[in-house]
VMD Tcl script that builds the backbone (N, CA, C; Angstrom):
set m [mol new atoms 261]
animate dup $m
set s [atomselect $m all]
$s set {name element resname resid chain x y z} {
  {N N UNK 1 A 12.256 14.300 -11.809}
  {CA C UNK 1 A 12.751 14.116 -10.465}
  {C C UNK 1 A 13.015 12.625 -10.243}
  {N N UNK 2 A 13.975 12.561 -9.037}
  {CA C UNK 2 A 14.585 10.711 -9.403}
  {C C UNK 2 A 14.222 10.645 -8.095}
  {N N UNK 3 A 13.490 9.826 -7.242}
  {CA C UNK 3 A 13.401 9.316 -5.944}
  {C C UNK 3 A 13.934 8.248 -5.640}
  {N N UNK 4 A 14.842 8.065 -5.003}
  {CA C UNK 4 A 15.106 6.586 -4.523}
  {C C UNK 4 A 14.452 6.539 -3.109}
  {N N UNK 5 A 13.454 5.071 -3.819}
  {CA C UNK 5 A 12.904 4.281 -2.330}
  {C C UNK 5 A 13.503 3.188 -1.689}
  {N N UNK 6 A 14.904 2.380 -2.449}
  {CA C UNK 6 A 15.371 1.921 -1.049}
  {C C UNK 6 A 14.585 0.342 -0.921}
  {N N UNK 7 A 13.949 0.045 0.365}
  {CA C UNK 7 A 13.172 -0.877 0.539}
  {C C UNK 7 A 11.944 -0.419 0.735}
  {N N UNK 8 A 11.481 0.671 0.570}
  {CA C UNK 8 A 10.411 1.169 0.462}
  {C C UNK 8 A 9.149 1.210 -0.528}
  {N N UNK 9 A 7.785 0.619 -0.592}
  {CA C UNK 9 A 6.980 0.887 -1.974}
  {C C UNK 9 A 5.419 2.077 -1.595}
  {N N UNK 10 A 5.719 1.937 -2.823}
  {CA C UNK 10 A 4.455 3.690 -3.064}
  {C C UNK 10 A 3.391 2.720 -3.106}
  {N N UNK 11 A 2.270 2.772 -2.423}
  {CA C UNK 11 A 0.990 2.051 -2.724}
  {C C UNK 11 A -0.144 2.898 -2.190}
  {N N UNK 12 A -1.354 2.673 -3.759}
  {CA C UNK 12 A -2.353 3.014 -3.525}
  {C C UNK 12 A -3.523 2.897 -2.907}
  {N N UNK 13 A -3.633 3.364 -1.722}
  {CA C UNK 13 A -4.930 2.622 -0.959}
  {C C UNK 13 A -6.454 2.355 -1.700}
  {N N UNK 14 A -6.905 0.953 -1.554}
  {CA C UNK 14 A -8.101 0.674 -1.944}
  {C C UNK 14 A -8.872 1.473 -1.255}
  {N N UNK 15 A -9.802 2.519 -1.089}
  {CA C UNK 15 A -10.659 3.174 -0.388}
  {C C UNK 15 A -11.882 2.259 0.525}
  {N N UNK 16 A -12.669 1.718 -0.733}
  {CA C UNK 16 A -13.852 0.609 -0.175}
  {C C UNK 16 A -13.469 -0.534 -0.312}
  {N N UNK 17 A -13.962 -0.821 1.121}
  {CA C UNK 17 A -13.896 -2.505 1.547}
  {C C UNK 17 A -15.603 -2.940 1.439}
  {N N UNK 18 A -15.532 -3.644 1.396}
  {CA C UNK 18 A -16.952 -4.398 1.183}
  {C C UNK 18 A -17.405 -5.492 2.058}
  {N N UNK 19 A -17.908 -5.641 3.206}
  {CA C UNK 19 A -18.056 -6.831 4.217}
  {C C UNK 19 A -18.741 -8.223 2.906}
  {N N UNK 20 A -18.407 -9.069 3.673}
  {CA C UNK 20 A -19.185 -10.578 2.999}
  {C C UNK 20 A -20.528 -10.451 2.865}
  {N N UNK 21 A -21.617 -9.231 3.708}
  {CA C UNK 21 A -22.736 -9.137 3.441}
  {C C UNK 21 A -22.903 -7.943 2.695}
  {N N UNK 22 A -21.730 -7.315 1.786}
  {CA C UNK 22 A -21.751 -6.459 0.856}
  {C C UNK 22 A -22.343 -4.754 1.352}
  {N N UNK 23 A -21.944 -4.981 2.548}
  {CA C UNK 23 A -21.734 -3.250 3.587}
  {C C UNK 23 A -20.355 -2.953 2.655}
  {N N UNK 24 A -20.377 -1.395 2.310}
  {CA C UNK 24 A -19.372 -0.872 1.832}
  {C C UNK 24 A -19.145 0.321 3.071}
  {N N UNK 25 A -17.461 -0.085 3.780}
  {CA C UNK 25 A -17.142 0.430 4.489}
  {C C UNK 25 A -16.474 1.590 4.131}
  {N N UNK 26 A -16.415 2.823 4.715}
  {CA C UNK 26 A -15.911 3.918 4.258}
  {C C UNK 26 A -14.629 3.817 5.081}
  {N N UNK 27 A -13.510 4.845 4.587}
  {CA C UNK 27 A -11.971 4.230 5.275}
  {C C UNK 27 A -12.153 4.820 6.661}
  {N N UNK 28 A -12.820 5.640 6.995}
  {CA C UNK 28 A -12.505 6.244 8.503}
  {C C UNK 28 A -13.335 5.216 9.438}
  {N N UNK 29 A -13.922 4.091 8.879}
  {CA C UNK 29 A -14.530 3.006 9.525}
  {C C UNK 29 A -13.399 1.666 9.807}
  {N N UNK 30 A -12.649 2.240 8.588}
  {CA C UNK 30 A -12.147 0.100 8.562}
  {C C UNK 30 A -10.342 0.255 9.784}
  {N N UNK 31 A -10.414 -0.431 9.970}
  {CA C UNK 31 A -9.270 -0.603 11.212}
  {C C UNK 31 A -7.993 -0.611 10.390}
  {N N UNK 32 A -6.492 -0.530 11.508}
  {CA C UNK 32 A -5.765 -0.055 11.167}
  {C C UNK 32 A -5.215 -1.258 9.687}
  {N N UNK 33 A -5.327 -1.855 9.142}
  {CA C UNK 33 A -5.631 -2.601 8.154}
  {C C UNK 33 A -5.968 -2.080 6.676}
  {N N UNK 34 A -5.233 -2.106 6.025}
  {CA C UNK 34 A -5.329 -1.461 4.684}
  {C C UNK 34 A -5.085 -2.237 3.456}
  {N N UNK 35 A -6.039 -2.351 2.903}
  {CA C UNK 35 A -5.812 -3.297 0.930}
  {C C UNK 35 A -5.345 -1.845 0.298}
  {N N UNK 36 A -3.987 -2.481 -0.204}
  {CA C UNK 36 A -3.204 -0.990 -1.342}
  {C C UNK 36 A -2.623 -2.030 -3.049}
  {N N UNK 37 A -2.959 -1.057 -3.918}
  {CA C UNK 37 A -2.299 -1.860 -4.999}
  {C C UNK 37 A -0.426 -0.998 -5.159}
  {N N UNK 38 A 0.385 -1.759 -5.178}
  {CA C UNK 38 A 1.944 -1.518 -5.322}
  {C C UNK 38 A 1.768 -0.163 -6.752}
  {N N UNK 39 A 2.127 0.820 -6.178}
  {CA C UNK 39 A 2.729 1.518 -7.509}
  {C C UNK 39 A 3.813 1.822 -7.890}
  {N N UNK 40 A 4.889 1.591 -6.985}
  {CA C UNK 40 A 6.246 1.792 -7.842}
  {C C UNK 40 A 6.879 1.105 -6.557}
  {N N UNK 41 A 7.897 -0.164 -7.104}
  {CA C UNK 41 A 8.528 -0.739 -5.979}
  {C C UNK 41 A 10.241 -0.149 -5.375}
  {N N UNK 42 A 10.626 0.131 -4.371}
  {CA C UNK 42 A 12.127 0.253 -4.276}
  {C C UNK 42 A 13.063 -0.246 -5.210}
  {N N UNK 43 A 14.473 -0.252 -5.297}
  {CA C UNK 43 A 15.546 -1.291 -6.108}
  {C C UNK 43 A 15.750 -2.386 -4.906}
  {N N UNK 44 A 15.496 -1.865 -3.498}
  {CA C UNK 44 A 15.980 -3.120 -2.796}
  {C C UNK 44 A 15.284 -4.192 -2.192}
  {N N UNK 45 A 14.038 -4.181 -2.701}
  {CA C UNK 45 A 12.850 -4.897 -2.137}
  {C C UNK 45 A 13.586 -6.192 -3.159}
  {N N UNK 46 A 13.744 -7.235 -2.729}
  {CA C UNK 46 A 13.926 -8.619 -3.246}
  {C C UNK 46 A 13.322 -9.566 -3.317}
  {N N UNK 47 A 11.987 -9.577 -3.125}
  {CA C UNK 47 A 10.855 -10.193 -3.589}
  {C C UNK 47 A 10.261 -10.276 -4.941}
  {N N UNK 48 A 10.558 -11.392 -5.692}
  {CA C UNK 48 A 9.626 -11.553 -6.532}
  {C C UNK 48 A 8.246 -11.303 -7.030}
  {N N UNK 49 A 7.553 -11.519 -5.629}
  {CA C UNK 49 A 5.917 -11.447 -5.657}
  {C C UNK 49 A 5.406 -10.196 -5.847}
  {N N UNK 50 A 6.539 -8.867 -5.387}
  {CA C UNK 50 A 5.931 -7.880 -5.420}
  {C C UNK 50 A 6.327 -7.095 -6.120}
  {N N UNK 51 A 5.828 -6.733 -7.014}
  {CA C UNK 51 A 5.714 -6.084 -8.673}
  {C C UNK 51 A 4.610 -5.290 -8.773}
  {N N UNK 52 A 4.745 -3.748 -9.415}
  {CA C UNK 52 A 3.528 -3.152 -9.958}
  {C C UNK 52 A 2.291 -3.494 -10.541}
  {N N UNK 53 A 1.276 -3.318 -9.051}
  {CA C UNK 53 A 0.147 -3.899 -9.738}
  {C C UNK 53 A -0.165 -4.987 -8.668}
  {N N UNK 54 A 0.821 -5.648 -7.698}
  {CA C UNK 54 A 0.159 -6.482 -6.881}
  {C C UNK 54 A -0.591 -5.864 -5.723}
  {N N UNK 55 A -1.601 -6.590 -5.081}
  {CA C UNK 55 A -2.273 -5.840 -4.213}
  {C C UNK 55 A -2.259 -6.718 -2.624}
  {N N UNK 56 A -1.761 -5.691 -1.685}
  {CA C UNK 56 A -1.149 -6.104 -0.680}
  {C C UNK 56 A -2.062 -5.557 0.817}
  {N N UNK 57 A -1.840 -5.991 1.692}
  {CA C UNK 57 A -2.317 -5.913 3.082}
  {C C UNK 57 A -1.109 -5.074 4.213}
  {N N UNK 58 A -1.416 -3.586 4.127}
  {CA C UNK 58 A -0.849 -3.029 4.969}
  {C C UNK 58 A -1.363 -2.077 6.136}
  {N N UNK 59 A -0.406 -1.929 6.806}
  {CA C UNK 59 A -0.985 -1.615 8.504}
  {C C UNK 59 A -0.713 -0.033 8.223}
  {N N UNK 60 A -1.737 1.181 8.607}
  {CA C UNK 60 A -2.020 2.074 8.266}
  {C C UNK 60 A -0.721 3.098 9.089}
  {N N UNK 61 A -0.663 2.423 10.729}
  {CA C UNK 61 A 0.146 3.175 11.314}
  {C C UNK 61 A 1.523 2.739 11.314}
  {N N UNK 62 A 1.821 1.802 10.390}
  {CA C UNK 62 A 3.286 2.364 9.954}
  {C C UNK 62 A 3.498 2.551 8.619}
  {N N UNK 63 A 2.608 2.963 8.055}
  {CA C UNK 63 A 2.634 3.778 6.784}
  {C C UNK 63 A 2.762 5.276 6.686}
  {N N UNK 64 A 3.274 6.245 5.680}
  {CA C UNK 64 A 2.939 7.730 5.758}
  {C C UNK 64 A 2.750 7.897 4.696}
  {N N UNK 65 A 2.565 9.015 4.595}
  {CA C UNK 65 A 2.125 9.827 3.206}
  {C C UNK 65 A 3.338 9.957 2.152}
  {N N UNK 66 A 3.414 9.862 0.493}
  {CA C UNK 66 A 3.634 9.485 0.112}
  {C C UNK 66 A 4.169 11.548 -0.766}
  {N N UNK 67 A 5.017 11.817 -0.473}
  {CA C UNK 67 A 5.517 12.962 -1.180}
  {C C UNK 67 A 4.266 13.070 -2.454}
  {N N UNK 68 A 3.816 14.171 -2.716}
  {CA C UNK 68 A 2.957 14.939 -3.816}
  {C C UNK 68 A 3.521 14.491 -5.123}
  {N N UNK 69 A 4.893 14.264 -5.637}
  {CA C UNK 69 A 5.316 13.959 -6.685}
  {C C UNK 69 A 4.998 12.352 -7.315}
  {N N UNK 70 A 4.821 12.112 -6.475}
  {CA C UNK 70 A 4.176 10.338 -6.097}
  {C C UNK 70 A 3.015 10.252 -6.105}
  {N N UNK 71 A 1.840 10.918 -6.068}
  {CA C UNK 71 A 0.775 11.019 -5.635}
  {C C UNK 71 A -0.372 11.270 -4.417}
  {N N UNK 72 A -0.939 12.508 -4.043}
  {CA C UNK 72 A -1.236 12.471 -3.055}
  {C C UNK 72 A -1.948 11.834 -1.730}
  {N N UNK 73 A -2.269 10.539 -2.411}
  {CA C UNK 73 A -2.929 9.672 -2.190}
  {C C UNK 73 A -2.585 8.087 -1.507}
  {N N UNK 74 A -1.136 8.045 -2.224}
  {CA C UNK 74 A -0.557 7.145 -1.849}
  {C C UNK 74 A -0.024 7.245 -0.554}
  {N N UNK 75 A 0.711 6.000 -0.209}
  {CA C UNK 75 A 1.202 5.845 0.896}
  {C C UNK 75 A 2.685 5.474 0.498}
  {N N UNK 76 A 3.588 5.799 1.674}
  {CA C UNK 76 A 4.922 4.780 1.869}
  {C C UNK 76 A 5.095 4.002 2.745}
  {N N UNK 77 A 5.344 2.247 2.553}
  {CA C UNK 77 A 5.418 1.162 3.356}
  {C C UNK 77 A 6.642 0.808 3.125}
  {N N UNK 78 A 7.363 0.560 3.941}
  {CA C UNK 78 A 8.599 -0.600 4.187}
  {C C UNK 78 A 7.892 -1.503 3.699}
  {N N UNK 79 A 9.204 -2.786 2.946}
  {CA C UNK 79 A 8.737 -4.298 2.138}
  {C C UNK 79 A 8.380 -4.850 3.877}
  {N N UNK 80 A 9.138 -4.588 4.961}
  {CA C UNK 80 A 9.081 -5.376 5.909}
  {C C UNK 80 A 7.897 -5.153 6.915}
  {N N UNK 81 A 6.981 -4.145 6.987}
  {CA C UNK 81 A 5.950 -4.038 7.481}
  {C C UNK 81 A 4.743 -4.390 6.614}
  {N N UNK 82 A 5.239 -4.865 5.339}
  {CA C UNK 82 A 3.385 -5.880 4.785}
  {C C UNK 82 A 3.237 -6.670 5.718}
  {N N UNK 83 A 1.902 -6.894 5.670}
  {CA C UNK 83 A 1.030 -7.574 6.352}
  {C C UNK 83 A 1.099 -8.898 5.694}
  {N N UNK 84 A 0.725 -9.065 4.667}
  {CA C UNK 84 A 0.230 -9.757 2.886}
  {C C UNK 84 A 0.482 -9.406 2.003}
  {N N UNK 85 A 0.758 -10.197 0.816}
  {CA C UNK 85 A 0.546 -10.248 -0.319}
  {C C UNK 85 A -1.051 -11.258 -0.594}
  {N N UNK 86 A -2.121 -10.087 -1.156}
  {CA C UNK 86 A -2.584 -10.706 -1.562}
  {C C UNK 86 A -3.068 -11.610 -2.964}
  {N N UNK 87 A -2.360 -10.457 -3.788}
  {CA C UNK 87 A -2.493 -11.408 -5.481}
  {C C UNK 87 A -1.126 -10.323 -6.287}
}
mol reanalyze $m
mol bondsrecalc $m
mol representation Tube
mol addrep $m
């Protein structure tokens, strides 16, 4: 199957966050704020920085669910609603 995403990327949400005093937050705790690693980027995203495998800062409510063929787990973000790039 061929999906075109466009400016769109598939990313996997980090589940646990970990506070600085090493509380591991469960996701129905942490705010609309999400650490995802990139799994497959659009053709029209024109950023350099963001390549399979970088891990980014996205906002939960303008994200959706990510078609089953993609993984059920993932999400779909517009390049233009990151939050961050964080590495």
């Amino acid at each position: 199957m061929n999906i075109l995403l466009h400016d769109y990327l598939v990313i996997k949400p980090l589940v646990e966050e970990v506070t600085k005093s090493g509380i591991i937050l469960a996701s129905q705790v942490q705010d609309k704020q999400m650490k995802g690693e990139v799994v497959l980027v659009g053709k029209d995203v024109d950023d350099e920085d963001i390549k399979v495998g970088t891990i980014v800062l996205f906002d939960k409510m303008n994200s959706t669910n990510a078609p089953k063929e993609l993984g059920e787990e993932n999400k779909l973000c517009q390049y233009e609603d990151l939050l961050a790039i964080l590495s």
